[in-house]
Backbone and ligand atoms as CSV (ligand in chain L), in Angstrom:
chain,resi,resn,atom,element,x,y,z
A,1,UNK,N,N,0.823,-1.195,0.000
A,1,UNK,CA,C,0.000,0.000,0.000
A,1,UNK,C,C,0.859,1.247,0.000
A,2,UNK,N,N,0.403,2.224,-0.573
A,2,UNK,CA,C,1.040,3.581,-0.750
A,2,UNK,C,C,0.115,4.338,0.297
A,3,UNK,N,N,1.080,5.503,1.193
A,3,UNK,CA,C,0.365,6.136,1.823
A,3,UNK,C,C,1.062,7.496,2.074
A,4,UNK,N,N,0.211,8.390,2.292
A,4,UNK,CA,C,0.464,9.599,1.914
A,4,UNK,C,C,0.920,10.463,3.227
A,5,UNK,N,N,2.114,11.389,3.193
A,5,UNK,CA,C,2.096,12.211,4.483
A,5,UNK,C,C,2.273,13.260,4.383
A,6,UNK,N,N,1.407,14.812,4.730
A,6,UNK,CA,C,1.842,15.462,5.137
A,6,UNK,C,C,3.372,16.339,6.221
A,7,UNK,N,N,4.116,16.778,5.684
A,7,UNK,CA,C,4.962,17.222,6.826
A,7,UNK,C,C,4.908,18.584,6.690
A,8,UNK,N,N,4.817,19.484,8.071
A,8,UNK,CA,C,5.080,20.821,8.410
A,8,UNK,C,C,5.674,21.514,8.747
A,9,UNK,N,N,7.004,20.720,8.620
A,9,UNK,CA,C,8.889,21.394,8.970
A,9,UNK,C,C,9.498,20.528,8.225
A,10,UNK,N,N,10.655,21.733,8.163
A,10,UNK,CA,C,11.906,21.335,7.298
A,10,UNK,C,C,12.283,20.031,7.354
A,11,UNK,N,N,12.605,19.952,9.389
A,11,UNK,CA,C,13.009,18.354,9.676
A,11,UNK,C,C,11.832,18.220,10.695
A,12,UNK,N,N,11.701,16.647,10.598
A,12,UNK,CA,C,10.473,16.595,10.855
A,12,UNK,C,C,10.337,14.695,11.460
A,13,UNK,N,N,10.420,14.679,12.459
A,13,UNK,CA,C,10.136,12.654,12.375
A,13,UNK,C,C,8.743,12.367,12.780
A,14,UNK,N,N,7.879,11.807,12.345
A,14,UNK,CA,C,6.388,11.224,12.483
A,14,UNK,C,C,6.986,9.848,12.724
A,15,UNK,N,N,6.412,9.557,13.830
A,15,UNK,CA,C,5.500,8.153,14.377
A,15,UNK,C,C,4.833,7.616,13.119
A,16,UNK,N,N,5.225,6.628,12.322
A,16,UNK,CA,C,4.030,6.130,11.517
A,16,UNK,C,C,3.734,4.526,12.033
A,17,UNK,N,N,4.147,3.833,13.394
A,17,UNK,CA,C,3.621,2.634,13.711
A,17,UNK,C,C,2.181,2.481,13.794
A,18,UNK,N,N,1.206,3.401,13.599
A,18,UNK,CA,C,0.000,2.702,13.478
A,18,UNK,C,C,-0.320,2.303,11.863
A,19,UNK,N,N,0.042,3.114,10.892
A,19,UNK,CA,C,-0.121,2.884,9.743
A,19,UNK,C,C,0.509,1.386,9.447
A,20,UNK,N,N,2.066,1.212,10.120
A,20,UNK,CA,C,2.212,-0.527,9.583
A,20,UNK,C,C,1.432,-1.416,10.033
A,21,UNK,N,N,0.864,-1.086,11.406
A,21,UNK,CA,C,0.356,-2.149,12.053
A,21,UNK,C,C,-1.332,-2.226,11.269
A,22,UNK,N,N,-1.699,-1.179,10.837
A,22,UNK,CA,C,-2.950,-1.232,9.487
A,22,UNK,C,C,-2.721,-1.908,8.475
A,23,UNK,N,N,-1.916,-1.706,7.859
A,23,UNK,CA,C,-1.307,-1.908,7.027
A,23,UNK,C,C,-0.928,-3.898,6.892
A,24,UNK,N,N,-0.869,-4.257,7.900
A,24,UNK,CA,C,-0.462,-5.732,8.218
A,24,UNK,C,C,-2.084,-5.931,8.555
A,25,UNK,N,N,-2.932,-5.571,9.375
A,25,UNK,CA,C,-4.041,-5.756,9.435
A,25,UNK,C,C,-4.914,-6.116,8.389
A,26,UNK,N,N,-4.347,-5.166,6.817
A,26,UNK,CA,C,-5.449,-5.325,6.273
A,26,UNK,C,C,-4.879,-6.330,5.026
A,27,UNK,N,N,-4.132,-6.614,5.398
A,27,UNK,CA,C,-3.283,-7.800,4.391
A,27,UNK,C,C,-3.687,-8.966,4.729
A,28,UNK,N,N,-4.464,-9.173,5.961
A,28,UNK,CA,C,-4.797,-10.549,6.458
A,28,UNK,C,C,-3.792,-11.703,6.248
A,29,UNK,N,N,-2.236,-11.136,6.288
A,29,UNK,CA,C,-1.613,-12.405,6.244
A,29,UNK,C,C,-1.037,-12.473,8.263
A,30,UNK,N,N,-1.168,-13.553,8.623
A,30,UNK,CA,C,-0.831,-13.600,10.063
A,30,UNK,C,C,0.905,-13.516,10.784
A,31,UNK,N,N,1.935,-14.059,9.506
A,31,UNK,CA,C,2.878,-14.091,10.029
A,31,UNK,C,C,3.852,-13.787,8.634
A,32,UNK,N,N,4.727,-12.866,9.184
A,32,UNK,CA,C,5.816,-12.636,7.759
A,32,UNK,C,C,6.883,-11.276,8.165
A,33,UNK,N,N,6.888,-10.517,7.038
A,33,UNK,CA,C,7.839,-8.866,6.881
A,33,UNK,C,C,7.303,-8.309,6.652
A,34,UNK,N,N,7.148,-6.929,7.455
A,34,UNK,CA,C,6.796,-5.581,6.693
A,34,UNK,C,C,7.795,-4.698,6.620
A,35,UNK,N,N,7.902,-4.566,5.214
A,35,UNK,CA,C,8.891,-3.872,4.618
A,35,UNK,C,C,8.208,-2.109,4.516
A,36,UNK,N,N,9.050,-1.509,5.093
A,36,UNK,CA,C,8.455,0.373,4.606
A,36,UNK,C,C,9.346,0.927,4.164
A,37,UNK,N,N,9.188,1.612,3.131
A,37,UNK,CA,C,10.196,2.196,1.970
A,37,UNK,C,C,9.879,3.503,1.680
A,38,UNK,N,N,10.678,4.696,1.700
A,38,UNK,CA,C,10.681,5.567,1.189
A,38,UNK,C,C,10.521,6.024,-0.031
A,39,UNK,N,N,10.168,6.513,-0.949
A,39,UNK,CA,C,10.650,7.060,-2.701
A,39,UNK,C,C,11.122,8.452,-2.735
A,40,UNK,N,N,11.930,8.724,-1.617
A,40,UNK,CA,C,12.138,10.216,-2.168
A,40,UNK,C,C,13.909,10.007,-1.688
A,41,UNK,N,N,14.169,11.295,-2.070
A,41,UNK,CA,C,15.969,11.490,-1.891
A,41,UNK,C,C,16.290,12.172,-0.660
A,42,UNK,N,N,15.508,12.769,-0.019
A,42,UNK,CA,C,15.369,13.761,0.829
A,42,UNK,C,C,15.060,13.337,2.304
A,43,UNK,N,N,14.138,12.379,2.032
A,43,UNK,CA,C,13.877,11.564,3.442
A,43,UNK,C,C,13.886,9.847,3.274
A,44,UNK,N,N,13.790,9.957,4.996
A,44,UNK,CA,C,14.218,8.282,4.761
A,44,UNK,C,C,13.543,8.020,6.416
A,45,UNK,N,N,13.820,6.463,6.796
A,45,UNK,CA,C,12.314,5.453,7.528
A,45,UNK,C,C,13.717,5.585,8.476
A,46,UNK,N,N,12.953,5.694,9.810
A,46,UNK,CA,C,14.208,4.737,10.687
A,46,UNK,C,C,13.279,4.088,12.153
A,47,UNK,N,N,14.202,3.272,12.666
A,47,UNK,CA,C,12.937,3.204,14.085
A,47,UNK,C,C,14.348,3.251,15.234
A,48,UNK,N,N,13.034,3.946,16.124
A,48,UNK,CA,C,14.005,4.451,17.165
A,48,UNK,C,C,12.848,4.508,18.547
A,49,UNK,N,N,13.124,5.314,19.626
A,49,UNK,CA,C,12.534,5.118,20.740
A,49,UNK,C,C,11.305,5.915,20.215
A,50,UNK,N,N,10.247,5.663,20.664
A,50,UNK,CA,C,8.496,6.282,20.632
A,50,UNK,C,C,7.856,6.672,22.125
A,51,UNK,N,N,8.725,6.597,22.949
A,51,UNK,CA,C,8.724,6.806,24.182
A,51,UNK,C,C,9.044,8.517,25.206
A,52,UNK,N,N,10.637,8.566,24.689
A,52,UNK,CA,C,10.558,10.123,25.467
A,52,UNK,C,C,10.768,10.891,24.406
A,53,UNK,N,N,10.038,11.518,23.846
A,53,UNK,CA,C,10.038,12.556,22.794
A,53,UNK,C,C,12.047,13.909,22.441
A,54,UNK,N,N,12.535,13.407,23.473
A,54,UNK,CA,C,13.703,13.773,23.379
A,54,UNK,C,C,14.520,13.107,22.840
A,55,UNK,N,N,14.571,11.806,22.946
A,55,UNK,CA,C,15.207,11.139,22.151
A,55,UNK,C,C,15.778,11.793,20.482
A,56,UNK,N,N,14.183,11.946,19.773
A,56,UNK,CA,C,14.027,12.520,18.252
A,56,UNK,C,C,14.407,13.796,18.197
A,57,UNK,N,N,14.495,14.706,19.637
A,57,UNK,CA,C,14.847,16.021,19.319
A,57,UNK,C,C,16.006,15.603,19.371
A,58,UNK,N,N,16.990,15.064,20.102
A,58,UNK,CA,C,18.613,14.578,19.987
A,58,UNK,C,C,19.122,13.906,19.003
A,59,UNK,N,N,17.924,13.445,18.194
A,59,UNK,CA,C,18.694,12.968,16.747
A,59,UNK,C,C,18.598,13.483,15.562
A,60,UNK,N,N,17.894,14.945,15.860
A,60,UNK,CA,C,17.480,15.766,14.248
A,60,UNK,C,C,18.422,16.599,15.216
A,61,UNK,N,N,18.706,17.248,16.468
A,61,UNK,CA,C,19.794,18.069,16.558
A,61,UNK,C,C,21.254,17.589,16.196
A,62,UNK,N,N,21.650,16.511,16.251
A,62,UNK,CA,C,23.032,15.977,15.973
A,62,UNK,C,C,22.837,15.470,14.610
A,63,UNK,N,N,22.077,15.257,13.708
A,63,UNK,CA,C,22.149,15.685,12.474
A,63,UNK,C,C,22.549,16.632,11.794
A,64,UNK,N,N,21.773,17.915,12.489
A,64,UNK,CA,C,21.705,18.901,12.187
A,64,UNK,C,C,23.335,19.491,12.161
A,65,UNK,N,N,23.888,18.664,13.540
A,65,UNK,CA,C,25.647,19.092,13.660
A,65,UNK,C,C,26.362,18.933,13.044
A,66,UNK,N,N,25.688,17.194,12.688
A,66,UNK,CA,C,26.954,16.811,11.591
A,66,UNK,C,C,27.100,17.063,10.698
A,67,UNK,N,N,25.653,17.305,9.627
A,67,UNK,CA,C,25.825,18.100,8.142
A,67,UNK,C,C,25.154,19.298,8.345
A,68,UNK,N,N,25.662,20.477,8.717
A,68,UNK,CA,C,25.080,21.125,8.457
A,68,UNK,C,C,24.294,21.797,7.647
A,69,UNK,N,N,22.673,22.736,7.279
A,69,UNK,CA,C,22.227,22.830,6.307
A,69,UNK,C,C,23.360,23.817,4.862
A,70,UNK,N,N,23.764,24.752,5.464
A,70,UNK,CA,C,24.654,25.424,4.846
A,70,UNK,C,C,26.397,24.812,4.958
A,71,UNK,N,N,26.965,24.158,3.956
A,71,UNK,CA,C,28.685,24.107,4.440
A,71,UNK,C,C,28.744,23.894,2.979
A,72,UNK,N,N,28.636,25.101,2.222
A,72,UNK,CA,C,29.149,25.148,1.004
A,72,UNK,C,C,29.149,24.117,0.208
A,73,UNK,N,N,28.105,23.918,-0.004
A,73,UNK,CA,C,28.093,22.641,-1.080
A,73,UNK,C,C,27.048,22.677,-2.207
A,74,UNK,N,N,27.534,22.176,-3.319
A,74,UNK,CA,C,28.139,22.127,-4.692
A,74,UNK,C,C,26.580,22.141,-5.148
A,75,UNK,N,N,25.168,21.254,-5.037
A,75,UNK,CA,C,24.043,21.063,-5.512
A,75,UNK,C,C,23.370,22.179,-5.478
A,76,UNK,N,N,22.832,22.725,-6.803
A,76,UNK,CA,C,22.444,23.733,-6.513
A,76,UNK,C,C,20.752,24.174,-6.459
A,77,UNK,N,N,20.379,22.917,-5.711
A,77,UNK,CA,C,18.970,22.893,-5.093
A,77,UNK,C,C,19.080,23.221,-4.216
A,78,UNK,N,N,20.489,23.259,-3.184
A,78,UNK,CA,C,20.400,23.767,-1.823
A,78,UNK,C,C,19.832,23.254,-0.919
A,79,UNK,N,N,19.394,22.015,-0.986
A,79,UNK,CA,C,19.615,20.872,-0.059
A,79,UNK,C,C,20.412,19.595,0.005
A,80,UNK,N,N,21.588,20.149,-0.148
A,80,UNK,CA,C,22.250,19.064,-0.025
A,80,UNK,C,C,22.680,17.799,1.676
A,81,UNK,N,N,22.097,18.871,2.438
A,81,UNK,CA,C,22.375,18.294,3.600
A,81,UNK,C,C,21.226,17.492,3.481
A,82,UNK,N,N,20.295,17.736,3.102
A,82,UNK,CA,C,18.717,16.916,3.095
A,82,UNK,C,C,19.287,15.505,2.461
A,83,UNK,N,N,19.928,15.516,1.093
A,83,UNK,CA,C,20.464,14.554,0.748
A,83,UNK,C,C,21.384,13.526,1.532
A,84,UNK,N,N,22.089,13.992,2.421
A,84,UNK,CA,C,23.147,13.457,3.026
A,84,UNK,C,C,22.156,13.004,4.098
A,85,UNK,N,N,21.486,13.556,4.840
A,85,UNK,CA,C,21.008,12.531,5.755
A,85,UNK,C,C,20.231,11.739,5.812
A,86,UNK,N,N,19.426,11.632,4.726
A,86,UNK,CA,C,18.515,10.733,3.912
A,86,UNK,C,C,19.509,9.440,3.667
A,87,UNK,N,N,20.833,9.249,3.381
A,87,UNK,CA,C,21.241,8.255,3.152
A,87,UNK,C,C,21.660,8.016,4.626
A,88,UNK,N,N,22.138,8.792,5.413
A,88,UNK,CA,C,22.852,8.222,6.600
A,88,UNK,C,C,21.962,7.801,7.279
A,89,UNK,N,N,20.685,7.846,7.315
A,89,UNK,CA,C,18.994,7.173,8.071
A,89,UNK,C,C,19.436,6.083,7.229
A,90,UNK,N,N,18.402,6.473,5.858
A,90,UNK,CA,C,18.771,4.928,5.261
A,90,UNK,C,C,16.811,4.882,4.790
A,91,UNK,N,N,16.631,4.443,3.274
A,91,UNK,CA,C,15.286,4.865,3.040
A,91,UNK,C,C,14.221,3.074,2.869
A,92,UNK,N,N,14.662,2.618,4.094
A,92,UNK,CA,C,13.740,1.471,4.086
A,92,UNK,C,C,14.368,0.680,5.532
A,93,UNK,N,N,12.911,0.265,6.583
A,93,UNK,CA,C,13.402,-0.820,7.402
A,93,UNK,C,C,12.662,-1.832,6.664
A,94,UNK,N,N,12.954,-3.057,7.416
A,94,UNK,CA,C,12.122,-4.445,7.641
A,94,UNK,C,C,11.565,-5.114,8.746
A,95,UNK,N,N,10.759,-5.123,9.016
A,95,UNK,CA,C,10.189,-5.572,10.113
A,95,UNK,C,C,9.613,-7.189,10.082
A,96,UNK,N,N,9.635,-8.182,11.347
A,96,UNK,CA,C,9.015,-9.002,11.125
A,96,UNK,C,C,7.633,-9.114,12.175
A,97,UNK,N,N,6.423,-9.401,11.884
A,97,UNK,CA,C,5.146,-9.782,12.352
A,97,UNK,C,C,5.139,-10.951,12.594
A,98,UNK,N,N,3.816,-11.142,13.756
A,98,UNK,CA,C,3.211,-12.447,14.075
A,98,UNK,C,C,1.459,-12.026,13.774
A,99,UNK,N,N,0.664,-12.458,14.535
A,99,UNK,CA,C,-0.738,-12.301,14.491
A,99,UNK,C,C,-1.176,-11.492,15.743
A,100,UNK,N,N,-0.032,-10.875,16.477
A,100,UNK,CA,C,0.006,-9.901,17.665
A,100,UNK,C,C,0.028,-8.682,16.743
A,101,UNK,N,N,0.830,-8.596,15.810
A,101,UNK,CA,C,1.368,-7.451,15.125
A,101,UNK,C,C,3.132,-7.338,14.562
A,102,UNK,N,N,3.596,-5.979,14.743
A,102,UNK,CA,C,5.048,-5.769,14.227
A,102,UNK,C,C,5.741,-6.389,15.707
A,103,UNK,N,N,6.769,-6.976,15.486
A,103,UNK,CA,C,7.479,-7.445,16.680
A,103,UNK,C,C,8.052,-6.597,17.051
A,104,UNK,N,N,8.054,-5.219,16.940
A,104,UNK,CA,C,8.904,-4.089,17.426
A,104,UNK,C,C,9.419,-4.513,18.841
A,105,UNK,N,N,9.947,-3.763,19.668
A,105,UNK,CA,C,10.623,-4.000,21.056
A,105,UNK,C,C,9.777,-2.586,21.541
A,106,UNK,N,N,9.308,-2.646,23.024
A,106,UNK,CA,C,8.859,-2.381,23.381
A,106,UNK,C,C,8.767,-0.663,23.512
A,107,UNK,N,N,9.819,-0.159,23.477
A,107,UNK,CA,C,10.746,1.372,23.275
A,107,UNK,C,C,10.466,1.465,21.422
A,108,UNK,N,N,10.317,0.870,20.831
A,108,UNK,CA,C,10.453,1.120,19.199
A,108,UNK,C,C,9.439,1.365,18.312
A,109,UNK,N,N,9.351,2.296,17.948
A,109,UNK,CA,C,8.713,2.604,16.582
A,109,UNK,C,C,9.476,3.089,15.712
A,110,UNK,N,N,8.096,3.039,14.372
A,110,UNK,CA,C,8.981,3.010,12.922
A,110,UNK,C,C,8.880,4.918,12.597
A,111,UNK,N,N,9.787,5.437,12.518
A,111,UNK,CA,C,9.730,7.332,12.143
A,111,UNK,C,C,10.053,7.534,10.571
A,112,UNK,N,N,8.652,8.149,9.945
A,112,UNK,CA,C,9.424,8.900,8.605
A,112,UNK,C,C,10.526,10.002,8.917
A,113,UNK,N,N,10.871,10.125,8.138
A,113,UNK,CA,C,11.943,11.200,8.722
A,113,UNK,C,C,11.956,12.323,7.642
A,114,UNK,N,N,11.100,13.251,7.670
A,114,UNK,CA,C,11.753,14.504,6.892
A,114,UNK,C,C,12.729,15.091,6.746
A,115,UNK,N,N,13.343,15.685,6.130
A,115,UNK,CA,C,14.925,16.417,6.137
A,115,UNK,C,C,14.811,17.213,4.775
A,116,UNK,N,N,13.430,17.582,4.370
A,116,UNK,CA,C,13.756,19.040,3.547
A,116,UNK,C,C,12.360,19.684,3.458
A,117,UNK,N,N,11.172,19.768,4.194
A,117,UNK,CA,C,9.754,19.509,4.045
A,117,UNK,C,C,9.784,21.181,4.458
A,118,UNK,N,N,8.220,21.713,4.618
A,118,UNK,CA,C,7.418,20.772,4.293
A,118,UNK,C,C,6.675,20.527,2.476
A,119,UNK,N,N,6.580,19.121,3.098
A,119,UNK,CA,C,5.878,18.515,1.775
A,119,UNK,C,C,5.177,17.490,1.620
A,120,UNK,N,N,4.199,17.004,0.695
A,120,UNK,CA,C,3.167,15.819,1.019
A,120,UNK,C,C,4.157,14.854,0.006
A,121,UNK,N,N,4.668,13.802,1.110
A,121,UNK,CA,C,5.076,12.523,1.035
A,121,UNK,C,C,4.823,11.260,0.854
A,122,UNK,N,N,5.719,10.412,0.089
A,122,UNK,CA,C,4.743,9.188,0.333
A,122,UNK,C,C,5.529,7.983,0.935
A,123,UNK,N,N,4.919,6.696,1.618
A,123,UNK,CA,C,5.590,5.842,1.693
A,123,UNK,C,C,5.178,4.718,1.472
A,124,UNK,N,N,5.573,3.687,1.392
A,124,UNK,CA,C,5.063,2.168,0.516
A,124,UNK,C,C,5.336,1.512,1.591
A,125,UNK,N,N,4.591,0.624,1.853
A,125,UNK,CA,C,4.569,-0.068,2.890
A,125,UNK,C,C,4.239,-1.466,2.166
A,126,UNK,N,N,4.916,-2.910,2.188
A,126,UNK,CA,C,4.692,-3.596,1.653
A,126,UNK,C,C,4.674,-4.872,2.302
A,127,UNK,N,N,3.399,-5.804,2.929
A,127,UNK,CA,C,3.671,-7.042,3.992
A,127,UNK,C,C,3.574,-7.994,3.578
A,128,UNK,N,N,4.526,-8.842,3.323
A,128,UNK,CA,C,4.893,-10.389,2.868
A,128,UNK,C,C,4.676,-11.742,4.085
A,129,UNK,N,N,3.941,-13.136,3.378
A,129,UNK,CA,C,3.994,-13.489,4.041
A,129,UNK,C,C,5.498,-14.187,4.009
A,130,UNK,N,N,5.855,-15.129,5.348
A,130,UNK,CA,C,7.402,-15.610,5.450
A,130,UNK,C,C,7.124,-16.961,6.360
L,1,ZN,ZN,ZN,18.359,18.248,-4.115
């Protein structure tokens, strides 16, 4: 399934674990992978804690350190840092399910991750059985 997201900042991480766990719901398969994939250059999927909301501010701020948006660089769309951290996330997890749901760990959810927004996004979410 393709699904659509709004984002309303530049950088930006959304919670999207209810959408996989729909998403596996409506596939009616009980046990397998859910794969979520990005299609853009700019952003990318990661899972991380869903718990203390600081966590995500400590990982779009030390992003933010390591590439900064401005350090003279060459693309002249002017997001090149958007680019760079889109690969250093990484634009797809895998997850495996039972008939409980995503086996996440208890601290984990799955985050789109904006890094040049805002903009209406999409992501593919795709559940295999295994
Ligand atoms: Zn660009």
């Amino acid at each position: 399934m393709k699904s659509s997201i709004k984002t309303n900042q530049r950088v930006q991480f959304i919670d999207i674990t209810d959408r996989v766990r729909e998403a596996i719901k409506e596939s009616q398969i009980s046990r397998g992978i859910v794969n979520i994939f990005v299609p853009h250059t700019t952003a990318a999927i990661t899972i991380n804690e869903n718990s203390d909301p600081s966590v995500i501010e400590d990982m779009t701020k030390w992003l933010a350190h390591l590439v900064p948006e401005n350090a003279g660089f060459k693309h002249s769309e002017g997001n090149s840092d958007a680019h760079i951290k889109a690969s250093i996330v990484g634009s797809s997890v895998t997850v495996p399910f039972d008939e409980n749901g995503p086996q996440l760990g208890i601290w984990q959810g799955v985050y789109f991750c904006e890094f040049d927004g805002p903009r209406i996004r999409n992501v593919i979410i795709r559940v295999s059985q295994t």
